[in-house]
N, C-alpha and C positions, 0 to 999 in steps of 0.2 A: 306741323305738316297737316293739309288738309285733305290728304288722299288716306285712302281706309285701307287699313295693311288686308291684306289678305291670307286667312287658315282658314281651307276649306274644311266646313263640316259636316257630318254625314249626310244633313239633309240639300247638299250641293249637288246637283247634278251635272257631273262633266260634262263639256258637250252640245248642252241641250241651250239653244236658241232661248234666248230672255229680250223682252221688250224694253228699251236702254229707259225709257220711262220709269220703271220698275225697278226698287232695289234688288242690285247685282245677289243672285245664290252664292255668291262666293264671298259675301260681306260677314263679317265678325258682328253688324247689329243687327236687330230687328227691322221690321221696314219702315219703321219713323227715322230711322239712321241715327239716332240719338243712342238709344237704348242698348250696350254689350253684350249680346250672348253667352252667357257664362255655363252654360250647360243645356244640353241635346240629349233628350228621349225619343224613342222610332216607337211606334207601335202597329201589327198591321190590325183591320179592321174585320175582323173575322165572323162570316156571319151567325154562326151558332156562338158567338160570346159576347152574352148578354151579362154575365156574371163579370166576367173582364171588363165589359161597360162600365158597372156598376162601380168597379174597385177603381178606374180611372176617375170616372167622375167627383167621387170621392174626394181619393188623391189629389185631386187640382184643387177641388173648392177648397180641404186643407192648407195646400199649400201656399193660396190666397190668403189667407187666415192667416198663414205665418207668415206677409210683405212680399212673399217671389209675385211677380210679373211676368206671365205666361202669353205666350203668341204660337199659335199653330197652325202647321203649312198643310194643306188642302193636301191629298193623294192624287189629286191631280197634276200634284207640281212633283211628285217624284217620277225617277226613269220607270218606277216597274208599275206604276198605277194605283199600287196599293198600301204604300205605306205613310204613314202620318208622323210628323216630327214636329214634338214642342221645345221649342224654345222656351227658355228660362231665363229670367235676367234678374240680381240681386240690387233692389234699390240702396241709395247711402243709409238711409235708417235701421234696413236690415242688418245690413255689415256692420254697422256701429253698434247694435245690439248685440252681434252673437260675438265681435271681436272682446266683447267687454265681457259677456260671460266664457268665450276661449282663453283669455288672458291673451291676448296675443300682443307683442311687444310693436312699438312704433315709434317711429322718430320725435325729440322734442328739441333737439338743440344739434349744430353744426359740430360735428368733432373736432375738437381745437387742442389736440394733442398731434405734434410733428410726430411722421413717419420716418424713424432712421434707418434705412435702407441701404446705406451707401455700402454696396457692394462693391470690391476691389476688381480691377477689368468686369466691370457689367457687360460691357459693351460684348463679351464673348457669347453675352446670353442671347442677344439680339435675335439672331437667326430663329430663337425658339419661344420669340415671344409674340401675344396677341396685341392688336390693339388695342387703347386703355379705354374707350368706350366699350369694346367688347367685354374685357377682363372686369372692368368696373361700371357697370349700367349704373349705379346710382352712386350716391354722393355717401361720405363716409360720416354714417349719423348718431348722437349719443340716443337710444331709447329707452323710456317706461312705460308699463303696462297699459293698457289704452284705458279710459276711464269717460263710460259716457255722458259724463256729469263734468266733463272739464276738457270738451272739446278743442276751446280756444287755446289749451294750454301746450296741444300738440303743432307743429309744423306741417299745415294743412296747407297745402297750395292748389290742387286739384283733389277732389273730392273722387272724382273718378278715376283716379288716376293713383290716388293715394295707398289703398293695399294693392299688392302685387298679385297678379295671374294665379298664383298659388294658392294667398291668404284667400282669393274668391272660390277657386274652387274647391278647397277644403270647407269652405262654410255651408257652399251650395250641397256639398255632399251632406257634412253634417245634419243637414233639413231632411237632407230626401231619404234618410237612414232612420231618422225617428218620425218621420210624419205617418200617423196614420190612415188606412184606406176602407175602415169598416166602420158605420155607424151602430151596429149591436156588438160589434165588439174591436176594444177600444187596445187590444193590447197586440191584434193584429196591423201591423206596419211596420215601414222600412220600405227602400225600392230592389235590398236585394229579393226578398219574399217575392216580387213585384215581377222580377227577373228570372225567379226560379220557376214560377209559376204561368210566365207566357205574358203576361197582362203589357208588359215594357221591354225594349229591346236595349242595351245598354246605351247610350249615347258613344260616339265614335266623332273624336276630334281627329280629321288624319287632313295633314298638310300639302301644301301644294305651292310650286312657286308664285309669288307675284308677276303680273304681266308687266307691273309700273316697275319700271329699276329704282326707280328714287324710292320705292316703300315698301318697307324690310320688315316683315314680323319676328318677333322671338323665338320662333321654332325653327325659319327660316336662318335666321342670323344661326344659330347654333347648326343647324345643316350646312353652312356656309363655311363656318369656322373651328367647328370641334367635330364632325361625324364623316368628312372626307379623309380617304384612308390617305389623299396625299398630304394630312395635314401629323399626321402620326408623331412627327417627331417636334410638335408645338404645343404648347404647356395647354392644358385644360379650361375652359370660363365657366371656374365654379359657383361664381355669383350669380353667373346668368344662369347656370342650371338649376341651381337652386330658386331662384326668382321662378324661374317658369316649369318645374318640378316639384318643389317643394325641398323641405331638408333632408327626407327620408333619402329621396335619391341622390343628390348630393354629397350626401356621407359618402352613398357607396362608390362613387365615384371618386371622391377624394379617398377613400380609402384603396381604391384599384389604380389611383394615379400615386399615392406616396409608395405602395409595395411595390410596381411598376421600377421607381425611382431607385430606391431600396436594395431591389433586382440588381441592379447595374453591375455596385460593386459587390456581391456575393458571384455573378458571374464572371466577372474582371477575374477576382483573383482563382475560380474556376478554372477557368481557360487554363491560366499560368500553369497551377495543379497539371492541367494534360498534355501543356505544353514539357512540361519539366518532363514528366512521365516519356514521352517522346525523344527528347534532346537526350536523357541518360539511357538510352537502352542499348550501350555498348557496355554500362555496369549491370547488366542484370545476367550475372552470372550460372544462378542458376535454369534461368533459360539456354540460355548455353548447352548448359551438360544435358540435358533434356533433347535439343537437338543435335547434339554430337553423336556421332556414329559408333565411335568406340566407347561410350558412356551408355547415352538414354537407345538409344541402338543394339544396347546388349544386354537389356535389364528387359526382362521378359516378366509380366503383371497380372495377377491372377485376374479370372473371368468375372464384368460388371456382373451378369446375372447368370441363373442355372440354364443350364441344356443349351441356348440358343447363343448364348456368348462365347467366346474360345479365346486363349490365350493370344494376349498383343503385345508388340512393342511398345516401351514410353514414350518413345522418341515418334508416336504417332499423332501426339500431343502438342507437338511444336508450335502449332499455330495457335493454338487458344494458351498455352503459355506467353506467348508475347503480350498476346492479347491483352490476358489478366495483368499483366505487369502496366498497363498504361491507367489502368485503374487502382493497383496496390503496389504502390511506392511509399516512400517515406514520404512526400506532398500529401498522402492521403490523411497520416495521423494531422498533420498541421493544418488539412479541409476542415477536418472534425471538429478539431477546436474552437479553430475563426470560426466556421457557420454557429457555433454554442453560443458565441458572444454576437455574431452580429444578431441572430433573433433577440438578444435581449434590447441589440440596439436600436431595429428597427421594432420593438414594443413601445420603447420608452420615448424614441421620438418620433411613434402616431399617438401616445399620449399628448405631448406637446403640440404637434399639427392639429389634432380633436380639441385641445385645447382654446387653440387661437380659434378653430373654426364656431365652438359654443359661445365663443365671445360676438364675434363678426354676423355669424347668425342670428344672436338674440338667444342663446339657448342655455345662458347661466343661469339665468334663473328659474330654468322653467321646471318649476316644483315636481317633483316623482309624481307626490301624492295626488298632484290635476293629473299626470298621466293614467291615474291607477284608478281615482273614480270616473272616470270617463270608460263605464258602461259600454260592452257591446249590446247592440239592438239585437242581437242574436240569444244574449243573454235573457236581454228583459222580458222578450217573447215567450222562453221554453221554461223559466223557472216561474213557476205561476204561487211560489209560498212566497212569504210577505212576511217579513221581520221589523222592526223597530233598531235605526240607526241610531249611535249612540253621540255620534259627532251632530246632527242634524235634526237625532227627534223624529225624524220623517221614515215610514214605511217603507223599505228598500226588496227587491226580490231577491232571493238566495237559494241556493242547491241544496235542499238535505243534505247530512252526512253520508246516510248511508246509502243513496243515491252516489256522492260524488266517491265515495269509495266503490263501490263496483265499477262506477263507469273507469276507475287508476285501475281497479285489477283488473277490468276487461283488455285495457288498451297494454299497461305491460305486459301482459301476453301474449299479445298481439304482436308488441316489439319484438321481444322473446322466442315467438314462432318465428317470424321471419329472420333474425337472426340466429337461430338454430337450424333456417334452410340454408343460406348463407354457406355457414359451417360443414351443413352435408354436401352441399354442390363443391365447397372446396377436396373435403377428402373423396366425390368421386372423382377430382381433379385430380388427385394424387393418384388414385389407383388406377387412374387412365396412364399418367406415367410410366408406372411401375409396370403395366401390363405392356403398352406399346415397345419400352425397352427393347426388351427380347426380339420383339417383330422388326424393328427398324435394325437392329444388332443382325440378325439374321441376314434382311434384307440383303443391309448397304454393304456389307461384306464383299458382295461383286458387281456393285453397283457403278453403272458407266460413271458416274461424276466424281468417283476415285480417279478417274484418268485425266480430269479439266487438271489444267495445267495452274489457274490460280486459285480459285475458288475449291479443287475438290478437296483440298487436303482441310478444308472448312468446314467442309460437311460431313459433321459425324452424328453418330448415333445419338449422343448425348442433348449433340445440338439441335437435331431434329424433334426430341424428344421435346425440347425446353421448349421451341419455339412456338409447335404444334398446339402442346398445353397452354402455355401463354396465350394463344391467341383463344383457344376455347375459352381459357377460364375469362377474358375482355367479355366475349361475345357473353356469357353466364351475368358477370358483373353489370353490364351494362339491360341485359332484360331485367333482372332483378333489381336493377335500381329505377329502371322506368313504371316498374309495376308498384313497388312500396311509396315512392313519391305521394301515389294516387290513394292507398290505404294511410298512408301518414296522415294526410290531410284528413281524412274520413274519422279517422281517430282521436284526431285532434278535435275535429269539429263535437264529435258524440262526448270528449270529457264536458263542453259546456264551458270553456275559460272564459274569468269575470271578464276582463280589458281585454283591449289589443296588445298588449304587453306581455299581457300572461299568455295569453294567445301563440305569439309568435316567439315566445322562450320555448312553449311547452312543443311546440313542431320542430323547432332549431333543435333543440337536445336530440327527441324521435329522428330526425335527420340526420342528424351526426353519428348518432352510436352506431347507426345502419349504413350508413356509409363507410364509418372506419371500421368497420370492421370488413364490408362487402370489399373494400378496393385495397387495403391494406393486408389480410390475411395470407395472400398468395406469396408475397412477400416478406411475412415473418415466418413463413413456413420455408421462403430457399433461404432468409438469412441465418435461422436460428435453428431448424431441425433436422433438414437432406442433409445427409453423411454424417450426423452426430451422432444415430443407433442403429450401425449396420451391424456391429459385431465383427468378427474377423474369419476369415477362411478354415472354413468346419464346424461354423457356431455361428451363422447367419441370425440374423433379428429378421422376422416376415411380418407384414402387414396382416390383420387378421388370420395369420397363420399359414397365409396363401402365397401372397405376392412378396419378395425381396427387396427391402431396403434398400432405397438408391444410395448410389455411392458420388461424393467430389471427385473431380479430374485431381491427377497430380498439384494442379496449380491450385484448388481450392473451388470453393463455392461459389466466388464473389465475381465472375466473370458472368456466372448466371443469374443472381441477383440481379447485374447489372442488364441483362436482356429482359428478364423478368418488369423490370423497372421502367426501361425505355417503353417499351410495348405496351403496356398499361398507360403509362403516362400520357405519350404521344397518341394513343390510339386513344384515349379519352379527349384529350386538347383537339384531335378531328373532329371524333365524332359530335360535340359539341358545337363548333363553329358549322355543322353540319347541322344539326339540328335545330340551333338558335339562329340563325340568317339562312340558310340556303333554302330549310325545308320553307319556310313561311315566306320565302321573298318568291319561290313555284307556286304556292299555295295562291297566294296573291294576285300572282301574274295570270293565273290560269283561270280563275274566278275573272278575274278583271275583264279576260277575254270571255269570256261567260256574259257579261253585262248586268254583274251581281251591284248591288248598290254599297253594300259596307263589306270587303272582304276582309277585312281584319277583325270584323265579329266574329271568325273562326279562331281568335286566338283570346280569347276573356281569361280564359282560367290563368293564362301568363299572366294579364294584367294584376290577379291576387298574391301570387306567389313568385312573379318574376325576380323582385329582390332576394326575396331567400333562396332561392336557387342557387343566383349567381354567386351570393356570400359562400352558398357550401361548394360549389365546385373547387373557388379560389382556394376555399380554408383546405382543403381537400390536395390541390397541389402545393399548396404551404406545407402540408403534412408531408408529400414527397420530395421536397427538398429540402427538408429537416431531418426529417426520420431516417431517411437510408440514401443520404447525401454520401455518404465514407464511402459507398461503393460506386457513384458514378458523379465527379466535380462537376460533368457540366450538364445538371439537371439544372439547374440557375442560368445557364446561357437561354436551354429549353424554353424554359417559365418563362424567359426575359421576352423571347420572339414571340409566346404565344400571347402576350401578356400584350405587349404593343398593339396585338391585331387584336386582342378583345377588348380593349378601350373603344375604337372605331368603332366595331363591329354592335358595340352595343348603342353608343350613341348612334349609330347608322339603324338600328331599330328603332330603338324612341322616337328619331325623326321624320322616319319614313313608312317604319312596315307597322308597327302599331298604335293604335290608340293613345291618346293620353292619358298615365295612368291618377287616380285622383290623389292629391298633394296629402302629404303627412308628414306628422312634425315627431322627430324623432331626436334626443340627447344625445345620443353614440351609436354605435353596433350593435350594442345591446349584448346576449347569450356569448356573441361570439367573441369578446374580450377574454371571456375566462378561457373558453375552446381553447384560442389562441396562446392564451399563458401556462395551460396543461401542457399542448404541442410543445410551445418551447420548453418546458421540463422535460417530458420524455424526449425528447430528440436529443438529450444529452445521453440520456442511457442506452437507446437504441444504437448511438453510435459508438459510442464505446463498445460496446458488446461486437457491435460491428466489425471494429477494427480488432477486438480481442479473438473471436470464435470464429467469423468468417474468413474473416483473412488472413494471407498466412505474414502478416508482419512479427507476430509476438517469435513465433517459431523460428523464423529466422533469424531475428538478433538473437535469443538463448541460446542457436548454434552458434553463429558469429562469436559472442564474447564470453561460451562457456565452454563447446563441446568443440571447436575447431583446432582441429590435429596439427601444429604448428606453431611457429612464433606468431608470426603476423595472426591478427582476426582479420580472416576471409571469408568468402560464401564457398571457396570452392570445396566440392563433397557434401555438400548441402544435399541431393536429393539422392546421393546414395545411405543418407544418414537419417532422413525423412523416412524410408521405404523400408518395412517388416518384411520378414520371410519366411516363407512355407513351405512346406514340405508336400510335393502332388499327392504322391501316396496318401496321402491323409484326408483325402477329399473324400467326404462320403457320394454316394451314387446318385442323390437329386443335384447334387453340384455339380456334378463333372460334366463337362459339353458334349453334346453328342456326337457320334461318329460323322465327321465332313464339317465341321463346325471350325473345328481349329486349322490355322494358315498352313502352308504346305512347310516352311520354313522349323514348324514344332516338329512333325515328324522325321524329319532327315535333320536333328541336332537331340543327343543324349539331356534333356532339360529334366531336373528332377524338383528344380523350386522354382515357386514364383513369387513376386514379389506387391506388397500392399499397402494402401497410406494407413499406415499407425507408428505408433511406437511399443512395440513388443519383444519380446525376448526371443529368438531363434529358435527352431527344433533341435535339441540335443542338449537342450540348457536344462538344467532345474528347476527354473519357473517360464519354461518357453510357451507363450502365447500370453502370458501376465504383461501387462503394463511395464517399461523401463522406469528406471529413477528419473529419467530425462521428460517421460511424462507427463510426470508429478510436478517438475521444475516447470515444465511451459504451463500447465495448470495455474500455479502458484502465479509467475510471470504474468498468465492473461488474468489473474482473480487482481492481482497491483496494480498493473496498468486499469485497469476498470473504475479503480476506488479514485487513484489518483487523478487520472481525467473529470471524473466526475465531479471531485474534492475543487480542483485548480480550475473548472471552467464554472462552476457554484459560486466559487468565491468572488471569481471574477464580472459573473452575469450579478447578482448581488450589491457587489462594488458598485459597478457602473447605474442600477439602478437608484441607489442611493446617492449616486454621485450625478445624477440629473432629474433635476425638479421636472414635477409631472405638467406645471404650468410655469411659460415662460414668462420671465419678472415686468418684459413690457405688456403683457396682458394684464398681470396683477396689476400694473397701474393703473390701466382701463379702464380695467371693472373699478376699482376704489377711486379713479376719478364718478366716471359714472354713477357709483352711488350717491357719491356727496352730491353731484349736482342736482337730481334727481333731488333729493330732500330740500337742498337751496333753492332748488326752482319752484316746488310746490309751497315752498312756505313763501315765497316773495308772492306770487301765484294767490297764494289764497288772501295771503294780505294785502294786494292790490284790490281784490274782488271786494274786502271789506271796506277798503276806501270809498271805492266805487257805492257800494251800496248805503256808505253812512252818508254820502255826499250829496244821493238822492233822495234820502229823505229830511236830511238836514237835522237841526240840533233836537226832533225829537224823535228820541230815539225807541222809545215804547211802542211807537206803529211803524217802526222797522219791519218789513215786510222783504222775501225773496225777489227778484227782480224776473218779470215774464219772462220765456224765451221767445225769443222772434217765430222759432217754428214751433208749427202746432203740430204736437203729437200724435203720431202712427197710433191706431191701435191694431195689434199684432200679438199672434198666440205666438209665444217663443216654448221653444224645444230644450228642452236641455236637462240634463243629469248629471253634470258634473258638483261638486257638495264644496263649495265654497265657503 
């Protein structure tokens, strides 16, 4: 095609009148029309920076020196007068230089291994697939290393056309990261320095449609076909993502499109779970007797807390009793299990997906140890000691020890404080609790929404309690995780990591421990500690000596877990989609009206850490539908909707609201494999523990088929056999409720006990308020059920991992075709070249000489650090 796609770039002036003589501001080359633009620097022209002058000047003439080709646009051609934008463009010589010192992998031969695909009813896939020019932008190629000294040997058909939009802009960055900007001193450069410092404004690729319909750029095509929300339910173009993203972000994507997938059936049989929960609650017997009048109607239950609580009925209970029962059924121990084995399944086959993908990408071979010498400029700049490599021989800069130990024990402290603030925000959470109890207890006592007809018998004290705290401790959770993002980073950056490898481990870990613990804690405190040490009536357990131990409702803990859950979860899945599209697409929109020139320059710091973010948030709701899945089956349906709409939502950023961010070649996930394979271990144990201590399934059946008065095992008499008894009298005077406290109904009825969730011995007994033998047996009961679960989904995550290869066998044959050829080609390859050259000098062979190349050699200062 001979029409010139169109990605408008910052230095494009919407709008503005151009002379059609003149190369179009919206063109991708320079104005020879020839030359590609492969990167945009702004800078403004300020008149007391004479020193900024100097470091530009600099800058360009180096960058000259290293082969870039520089064109810069007059401030008279921008909208606001005053800004200057260079153009860059990477000649073939360039590329073929730095592609040889990247290793970067390139086509030499057609793949001539059939694809066996033949899926049984394809055709049902139909609806949900892309085009195969879309899906597949280029042709499917065997490659090796690129080697600039055996050009001809690669599948060269366009020289410019030959690396992809990525491989250019990973290189162009590469240059502009180690190029120097100071003539006295030489260890000063890089263009972040550049950036930090004023001197350069980032370059800002941000796109725009074509006015020609016939000509379709790659960012466009991917706006077209992957970041439209009405395309949601159509499979991914991770090729082209990757082509014009590079692989870093392509991972992440294919790793949020296979968990997405994944989702499905962990939600499927979710559903089922609450559908069952639902369809059976004509056997949930002991809700029943809880709402019966002649039963939970005449079981009268000592006071949640002192002075401001007064004696209730159970049967007040009724509705968060049903409640709980649609989340603790016998479906929930069977949630528990399947979620234990599907996380093993969905590890083992994003092994296999990562797989195919480091095949497809070119990323089997891409050596750790080039990832690992490959120097941050950040590095080379701040470590000013000099050591001797042992690999190299050559002079390498490095961190004292006792330099990079302080700066560990500065930053674990660091971690450490603010996970110790964490900590305290939670237990003022608690004693916010503990405290409002009584207030809300008080209150709602004669409160009008006792009288709503559906909703008031909803609203209790407990519940308002839960809700109230919950939503503080989100709002708590979510400042605190906005503010250490910005110290992580800071922290990170002052340890000094060698690579970008170590780099982005050592933040993923710093991010991780601070987030699970900041979003998780509220929740291992309702699943595993409210109502476990309240003590019993006359012998309370108080918080710091002050406040009283919350108590479970009749039906258990796991109704509020489950609020606890939803609430955090969902109120984080808003607030996100809130703050990554809505905030920056206002931001945008309102600048725009401004007549700002680049407004997505307000968003750079995302461009650094956008992927890790997004990794933690995801890992983050992996963590809640693992961990404290037993108490609510359809946090998996959750994830599944929010999950659908962050696919779009992020491709609808790449395409629109930001920059492009610069290409990077990444192996895997990286940190977050192991994250991932801890989660799946502890979410066996959280849920066990789950279904043992929070809920009341164990206690149930130990009545059922030990202590049930009768032939038949039934539930009936379940919560009269649940519930201790007390003697009033025996209430010391911080307990007893204060006069007007208790319902009119205690006073005009002779009530001399009340009744409590434990299991204890009666007043009048010989060891009355001790522990029953029945106890000690649910004890026992939840300590078995615990080990066994643990034992029979171990063995079986275990099993299953051994029983699927981490790499699929028609990959294996890929790669081992691929190598062999790769050796048979360079040996045919070299031994044509010697024909070739023995034939040109004929039978004497003594002044055998190399044969010239046609082109005459660049001379060009190359950049590089990586130790080959």
């Amino acid at each position: 095609k001979d029409c010139v796609c169109v990605c408008l770039i910052s230095w494009a002036a919407v709008g503005r009148e151009v002379d059609k003589q003149q190369q179009s501001k919206d063109s991708v080359y320079f104005r020879d029309g020839m030359r590609r633009i492969d990167f945009v620097l702004s800078y403004i022209d300020d008149k007391d920076g004479e020193k900024k002058q100097d470091r530009r000047k600099e800058f360009e003439a180096n960058l000259e020196k290293a082969g870039l080709e520089l064109e810069t646009e007059d401030k008279s051609e921008s909208e606001d007068g005053r800004t200057y934008f260079l153009k860059i463009h990477v000649p073939w010589e360039v590329l073929a230089t730095y592609a040889d010192v990247l290793k970067i992998k390139v086509p030499f031969k057609t793949n001539d291994i059939t694809d066996k695909k033949d899926v049984p009813m394809s055709w049902l896939c139909m609806p949900y697939r892309l085009p195969e020019h879309v899906m597949q932008p280029e042709p499917d190629y065997f490659t090796a290393t690129f080697d600039k000294s055996k050009i001809d040997f690669f599948l060269i058909e366009d020289k410019e056309t030959f690396f992809p939009p990525s491989t250019r802009n990973r290189i162009v960055y590469y240059i502009l990261s180690r190029c120097p900007y100071s003539k006295e001193d030489k260890d000063k450069k890089g263009i972040k320095r550049l950036l930090n410092n004023g001197t350069y404004a980032m370059c800002i690729q941000y796109w725009t449609r074509s006015r020609d319909a016939n000509c379709e750029s790659e960012r466009y095509a991917l706006y077209k076909y992957w970041a439209r929300f009405s395309r949601f339910y159509k499979e991914q173009p991770l090729n082209l993502i990757r082509k014009y993203y590079g692989e870093k972000i392509g991972i992440y994507f294919a790793w949020l499109g296979f968990y997405t997938e994944m989702l499905t059936y962990a939600a499927v049989v979710g559903l089922l779970c609450f559908i069952y929960g639902v369809a059976s609650f004509d056997e949930n017997v002991w809700s029943k007797e809880i709402c019966n009048e002649t039963i939970g109607g005449q079981i009268v239950m000592c006071p949640l807390c002192d002075k401001k609580c007064g004696y209730w009925m159970l049967s007040t209970t009724c509705s968060s009793s049903w409640q709980s029962y649609l989340f603790d059924n016998t479906a929930t121990v069977f949630f528990a299990i399947f979620m234990g084995i599907w996380v093993t399944l969905f590890l083992e086959f994003w092994k296999r997906r990562q797989a195919q993908l480091e095949y497809e990408w070119d990323l089997v071979d891409m050596e750790e140890e080039q990832q690992q010498l490959q120097l941050r400029p950040e590095y080379e700049t701040k470590c000013t000691h000099l050591r001797l490599n042992r690999v190299t021989q050559e002079m390498e800069p490095y961190l004292p020890l006792t330099s990079k130990c302080a700066r560990s024990i500065l930053s674990g402290a660091t971690v450490l404080f603010w996970i110790s603030l964490i900590i305290a925000s939670i237990i003022g959470v608690i004693a916010y609790r503990l405290a409002v109890f009584a207030a809300f207890a008080s209150i709602m006592k004669d409160s009008p929404t006792n009288k709503l007809d559906v909703v008031g018998s909803l609203i209790t004290p407990q519940l308002a309690t839960s809700v109230t705290a919950s939503c503080i401790n989100f709002v708590i959770i979510m400042i605190l995780n906005f503010l250490y993002e910005r110290v992580a980073i800071k922290i990170t950056d002052m340890e000094v990591p060698k690579t970008h490898v170590e780099y982005e481990n050592k933040l993923t870990v710093k991010m991780f421990l601070f987030q699970f613990v900041n979003y998780y804690s509220s929740c291992f405190y309702v699943a595993f500690f409210k109502g476990k040490f309240v003590g019993y009536p006359g012998d309370y357990a108080y918080m710091f000596g002050k406040w009283r131990n919350e108590e479970c409702e009749p039906g258990g803990c796991l109704i509020e877990l489950t609020t606890q859950l939803v609430i955090v979860m969902v109120g984080k899945q808003v607030w996100g989609n809130i703050q990554e599209a809505l905030v920056p697409w206002l931001c945008n929109w309102w600048v725009s009206r401004s007549a700002r020139n680049h407004p997505e320059s307000l968003y750079s710091r995302w461009e650094q850490d956008h992927d890790l973010q997004s990794f933690s948030q995801l890992v983050i709701q992996f963590g809640f539908i693992t961990l404290f899945v037993a108490s609510f089956p359809l946090a998996p349906l959750l994830a599944l909707m929010n999950n659908i709409l962050e696919v779009r939502v992020d491709a609808w950023k790449f395409t629109t609201q930001f920059r492009r961010p610069v290409a990077a070649k990444v192996h895997n996930i990286g940190a977050w494999n192991e994250i991932l394979n801890m989660i799946a271990v502890f979410s066996v144990v959280t849920n066990a523990f789950i279904v043992s201590f929070t809920s009341d399934m164990i206690p149930r059946l130990v009545y059922k088929y030990a202590y049930h008065l009768g032939n038949e095992s039934t539930m009936e008499g379940y919560i009269n056999n649940s519930l201790s008894v007390f003697n009033i009298s025996k209430f010391q005077p911080k307990n007893r409720p204060d006069d007007g406290e208790n319902p009119d109904w205690f006073y005009s009825s002779n009530i001399t006990t009340c009744r409590y969730r434990d299991y204890r011995y009666p007043p009048g007994h010989e060891k009355r308020y001790t522990h029953t033998m029945q106890f000690w047996h649910i004890l026992a009961a939840k300590l078995a059920f615990i080990i066994i679960m643990e034992h029979v989904v171990f063995v079986v995550k275990f099993f299953v991992a051994w029983l699927i290869p981490d790499v699929p066998s028609d990959v294996k044959a890929r790669i081992k075709r691929e190598r062999y050829l790769i050796q048979e080609y360079l040996h045919n390859y070299e031994l044509e070249k010697l024909k070739i050259q023995l034939s040109q000098n004929g039978p004497n062979i003594e002044q055998c000489t190399c044969p010239a190349t046609a082109a005459t050699p660049v001379k060009m200062e190359v950049f590089s650090d990586c130790l080959s």
